[in-house]
N, C-alpha and C positions, 0 to 999 in steps of 0.2 A: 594176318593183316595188321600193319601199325596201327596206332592210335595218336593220332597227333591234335593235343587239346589247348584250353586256354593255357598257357604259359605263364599266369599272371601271379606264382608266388616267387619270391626274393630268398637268396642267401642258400646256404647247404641244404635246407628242409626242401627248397624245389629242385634243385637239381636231383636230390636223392630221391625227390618223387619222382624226376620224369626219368630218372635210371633205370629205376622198377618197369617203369610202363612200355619199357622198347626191349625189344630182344632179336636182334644185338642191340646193345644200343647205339645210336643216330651219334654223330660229331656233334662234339659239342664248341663253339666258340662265343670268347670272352668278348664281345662288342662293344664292351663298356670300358672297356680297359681304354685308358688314354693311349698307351703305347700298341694298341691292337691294329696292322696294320690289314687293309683289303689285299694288299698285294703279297702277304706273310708265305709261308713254306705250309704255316696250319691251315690258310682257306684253302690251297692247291691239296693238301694231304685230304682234306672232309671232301672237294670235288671227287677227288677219286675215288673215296668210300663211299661216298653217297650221293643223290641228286639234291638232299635237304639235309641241315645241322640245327640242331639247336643254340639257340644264343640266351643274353640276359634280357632281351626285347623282344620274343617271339622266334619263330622260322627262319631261318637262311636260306634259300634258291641257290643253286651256288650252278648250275648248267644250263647251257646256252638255249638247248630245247623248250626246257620247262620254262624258265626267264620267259622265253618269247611269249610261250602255253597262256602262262597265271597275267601277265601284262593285260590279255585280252578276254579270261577265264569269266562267265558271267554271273558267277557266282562267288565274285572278288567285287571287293570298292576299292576305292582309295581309300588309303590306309592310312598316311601321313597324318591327317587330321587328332590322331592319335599319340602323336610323337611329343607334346605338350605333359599328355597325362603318365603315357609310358616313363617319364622322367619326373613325376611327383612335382612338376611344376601347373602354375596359376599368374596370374594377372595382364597386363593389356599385351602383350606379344603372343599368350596362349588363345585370349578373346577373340585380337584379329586371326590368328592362325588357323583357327578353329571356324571360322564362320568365312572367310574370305574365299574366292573362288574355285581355288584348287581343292577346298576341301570338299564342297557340296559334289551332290552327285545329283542325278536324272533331272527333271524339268527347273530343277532353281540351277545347275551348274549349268544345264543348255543357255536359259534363259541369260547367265550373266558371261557365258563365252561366247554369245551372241554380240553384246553388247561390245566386248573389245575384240573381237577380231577384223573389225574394219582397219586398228591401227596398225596389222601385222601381215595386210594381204602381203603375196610377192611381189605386185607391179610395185608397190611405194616403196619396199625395201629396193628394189631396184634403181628406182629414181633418186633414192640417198647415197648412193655408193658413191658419187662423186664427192660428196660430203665425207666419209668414211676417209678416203684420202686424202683428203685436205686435212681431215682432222690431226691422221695418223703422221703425216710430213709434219704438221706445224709440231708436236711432241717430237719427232726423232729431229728434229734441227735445234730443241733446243738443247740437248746432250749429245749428238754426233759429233759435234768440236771435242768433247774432253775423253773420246774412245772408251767410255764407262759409265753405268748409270745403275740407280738400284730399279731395276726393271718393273715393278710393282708401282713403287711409287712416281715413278717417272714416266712411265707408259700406261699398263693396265688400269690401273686405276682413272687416270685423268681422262683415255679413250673409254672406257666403257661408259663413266659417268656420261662423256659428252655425248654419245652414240642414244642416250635415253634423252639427252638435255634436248638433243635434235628433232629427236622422234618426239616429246611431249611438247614440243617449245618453253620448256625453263631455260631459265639466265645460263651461258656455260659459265660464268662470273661465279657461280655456286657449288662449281664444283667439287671442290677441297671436301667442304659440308657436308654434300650429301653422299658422299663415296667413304666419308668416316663413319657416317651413320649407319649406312648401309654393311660398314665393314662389322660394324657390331652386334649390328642384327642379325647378321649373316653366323657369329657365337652361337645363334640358338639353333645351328643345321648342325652340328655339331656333340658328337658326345658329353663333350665338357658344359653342356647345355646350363644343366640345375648349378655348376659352379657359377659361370657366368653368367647368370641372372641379373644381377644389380646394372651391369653394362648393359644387358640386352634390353632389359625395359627404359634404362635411362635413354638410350639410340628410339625405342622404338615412340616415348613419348613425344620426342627432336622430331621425329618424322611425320607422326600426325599434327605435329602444331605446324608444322612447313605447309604441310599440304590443305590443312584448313584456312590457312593466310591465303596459299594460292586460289583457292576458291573461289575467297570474298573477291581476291583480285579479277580473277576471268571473271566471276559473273558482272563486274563493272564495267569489264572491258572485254566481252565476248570474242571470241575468235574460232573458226573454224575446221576444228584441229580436234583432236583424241579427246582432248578435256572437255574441249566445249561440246563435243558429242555428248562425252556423260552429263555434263549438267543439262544440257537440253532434256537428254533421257531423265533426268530427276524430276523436271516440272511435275510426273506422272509419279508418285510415291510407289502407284502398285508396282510399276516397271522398274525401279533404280530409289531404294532408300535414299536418305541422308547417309547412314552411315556406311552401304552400300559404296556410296559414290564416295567415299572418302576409302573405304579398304580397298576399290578396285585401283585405287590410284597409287595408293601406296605397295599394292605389288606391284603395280607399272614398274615405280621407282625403284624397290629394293630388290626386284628378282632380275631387270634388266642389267642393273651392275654387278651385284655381288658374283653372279653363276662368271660371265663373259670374263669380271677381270682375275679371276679363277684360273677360268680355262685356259685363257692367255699365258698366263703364267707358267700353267701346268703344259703348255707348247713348247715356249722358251725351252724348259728344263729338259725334256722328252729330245729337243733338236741337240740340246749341247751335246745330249748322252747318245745323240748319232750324226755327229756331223756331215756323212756324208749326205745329209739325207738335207741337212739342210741349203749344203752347196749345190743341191739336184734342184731345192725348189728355187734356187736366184737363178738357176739357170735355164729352168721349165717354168715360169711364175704362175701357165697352165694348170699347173698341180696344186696349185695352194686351194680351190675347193675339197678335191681328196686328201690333202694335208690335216685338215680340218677335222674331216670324218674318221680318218686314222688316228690322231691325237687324240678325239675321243672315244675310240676304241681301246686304248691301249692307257690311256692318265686320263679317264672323264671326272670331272670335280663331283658330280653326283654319284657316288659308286655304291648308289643303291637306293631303289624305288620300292613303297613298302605299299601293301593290300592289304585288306580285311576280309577275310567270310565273311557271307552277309547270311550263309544257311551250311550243314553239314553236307561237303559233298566227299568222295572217293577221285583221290588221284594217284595213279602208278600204285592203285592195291595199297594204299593207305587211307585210312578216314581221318580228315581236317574238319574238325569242329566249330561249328558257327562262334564267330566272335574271336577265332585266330587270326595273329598277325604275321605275316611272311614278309619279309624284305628280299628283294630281287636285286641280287647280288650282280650289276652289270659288268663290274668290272672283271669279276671271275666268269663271268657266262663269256663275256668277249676276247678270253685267254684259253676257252675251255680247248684243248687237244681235240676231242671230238666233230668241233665245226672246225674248225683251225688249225689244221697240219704245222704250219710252222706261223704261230704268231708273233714274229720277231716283228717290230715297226718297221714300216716299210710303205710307203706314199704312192709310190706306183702298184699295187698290188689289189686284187679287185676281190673286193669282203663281202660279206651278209652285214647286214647292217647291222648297226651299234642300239642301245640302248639308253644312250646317253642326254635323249629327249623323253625317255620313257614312251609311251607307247598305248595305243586303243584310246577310249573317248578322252585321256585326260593325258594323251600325247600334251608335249611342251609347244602351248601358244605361240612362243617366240620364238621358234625355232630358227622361222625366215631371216628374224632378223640379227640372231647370233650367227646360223651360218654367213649371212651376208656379211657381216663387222669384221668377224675372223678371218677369213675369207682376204676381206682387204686390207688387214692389218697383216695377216702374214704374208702376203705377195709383195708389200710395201718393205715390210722388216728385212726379209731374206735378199732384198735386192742393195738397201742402205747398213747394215749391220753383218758384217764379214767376218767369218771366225769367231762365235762370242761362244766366251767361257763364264766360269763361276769367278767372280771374283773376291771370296768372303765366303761367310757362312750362310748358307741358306736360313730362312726360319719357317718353320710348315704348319700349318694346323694340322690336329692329328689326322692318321691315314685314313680315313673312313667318315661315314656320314656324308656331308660337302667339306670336300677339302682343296687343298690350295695354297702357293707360299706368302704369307705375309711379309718377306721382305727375301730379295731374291737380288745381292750385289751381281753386276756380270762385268765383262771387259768386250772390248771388238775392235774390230778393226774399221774403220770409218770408208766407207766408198766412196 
């Protein structure tokens, strides 16, 4: 039987300890490494040696089975909460990361995804779709005249930000602002984490001073809407702290743009690199919900969801010691050969579902209303943007972690 334990010494003295402790030993991959990509030839080589590899932050899940297993395993938390310390970082982006919704589990995580799942049902994402398109026309008319745009900054960004402006009722006049903020905080999902620190706390104190302004503003001038639910829920301290109601609102903000103008992006690039597939969706616009789910199947900007033991259990004749961290490797579960005979991208093709919202009690809240945005942003694109290619150099954050192009020139052909 393995032994799979805390992970938590640094540099050649742990690796040479967890040498000794496996026979054979497990794959080992470099996660920390900037240039360390999820989609590399070494996670496809460790899949096929193993169901789990070792990294510099704990366990890798690297197959489609287990991924699904440990997503729902009840003797896993959420793990993320941990991705602060696992990087020898501290101060106010660790604080909120660490105490805000996604991190808590049982009765305090029920209690505060009670609280915002009114703004996510599916009837209201439905009833904004017409908004979604309007949004998405008013950006592609203002670059469709010049057959080129850097698609990040010209699309993604401006729609994502507005798509949360809508849903929360902030100004879209703010937009620029808070989609920069949000791009920098967005640094701390990322390996290069503890580098970029100075950036990430400098975005993340921009964004609670925004959202403490907006505050004082709604409670002056109440309205009906996601916010003024929370502050109503605040009257009650036991129900909805002060500071509570200030972190639920700043993942409102930072988790609705940063992931969506990601994903976006990571669409675009996935279509150039099969165009046929994008001339199939202008001409099936039907397909742009399965467009969607296939794009994140194949380039998800989350490429990987991490759990905790929360006790020692046995899995596949291994023992995982209480207090290990595993990260579930979506993006090689949803490539693995096993479930997937030929996972070439492919939009009409009918999957097992992705991973890309993660999964079990701490499934992604917003799901409804990323498929929804995407959904109408790409049935709108594939219909106005004809033939689009690279035009320039792409710039990516690294592969791994949440990733994504930060600046992505392209060219097309105008309809």
């Amino acid at each position: 039987m393995y032994l799979l334990g805390n992970l938590k010494l640094t540099g050649n003295d742990r690796k040479m300890k967890q040498e000794s402790q496996f026979a054979p030993p497990l794959p080992y991959l470099d996660v920390a490494d900037p240039g360390f990509s999820i989609r590399s030839a070494a996670v496809a080589a460790a899949r096929e040696a193993s169901w789990v590899a070792r990294t510099n932050y704990g366990l890798a899940v690297l197959r489609y089975d287990d991924v699904q297993k440990m997503l729902r395993h009840p003797k896993l938390r959420q793990g993320s909460y941990r991705w602060p310390a696992l990087n020898d970082v501290t101060g106010d982006f660790a604080r909120w990361w660490e105490s805000m919704l996604l991190s808590q589990e049982g009765d305090n995580h029920a209690r505060l995804r009670r609280m915002a799942n009114p703004a996510f049902s599916p009837k209201l994402i439905t009833s904004l779709a017409p908004k979604f398109t309007e949004l998405a026309n008013m950006l592609i008319d203002d670059f469709a005249p010049k057959g080129k745009c850097d698609f990040i900054a010209e699309f993604t960004e401006p729609y994502a930000t507005g798509v949360i402006c809508e849903l929360l009722g902030l100004p879209f006049e703010r937009w620029r602002e808070l989609a920069d903020i949000a791009g920098d905080m967005g640094l701390a999902l990322g390996v290069t984490f503890k580098k970029d620190l100075p950036t990430i706390e400098a975005a993340t104190q921009r964004l609670f001073s925004y959202v403490e302004d907006l505050v004082a503003f709604r409670r002056a001038n109440p309205k009906d809407d996601f916010i003024g639910m929370l502050i109503n829920a605040n009257e009650d301290k036991s129900q909805l702290s002060d500071q509570e109601l200030m972190d639920m609102i700043v993942l409102a903000i930072f988790g609705g743009i940063d992931t969506t103008r990601n994903q976006l992006g990571l669409a675009m690039s996935t279509f150039i690199e099969h165009p046929d597939q994008w001339a199939l969706l202008a001409e099936k616009p039907e397909l742009a919900r399965a467009a969607v789910e296939e794009v994140m199947r194949v380039r998800p900007t989350v490429t990987w969801v991490t759990r905790e033991a929360t006790e020692d259990f046995t899995y596949n004749d291994t023992l995982i010691e209480k207090g290990t961290t595993l990260h579930l490797f979506s993006q090689s579960a949803t490539s693995d050969p096993r479930v997937f005979e030929d996972p070439s991208f492919d939009i009409t093709a009918e999957r097992k579902p992705h991973f890309g919202f993660g999964g079990g009690t701490h499934h992604c809240l917003g799901h409804f209303i990323a498929r929804g945005d995407m959904t109408e942003a790409l049935k709108l694109l594939a219909q106005r943007v004809k033939n689009p290619r690279f035009d320039g150099e792409v710039e990516w954050l690294p592969d791994s972690g949440n990733t994504g192009a930060i600046r992505m020139p392209i060219a097309f052909d105008p309809a």
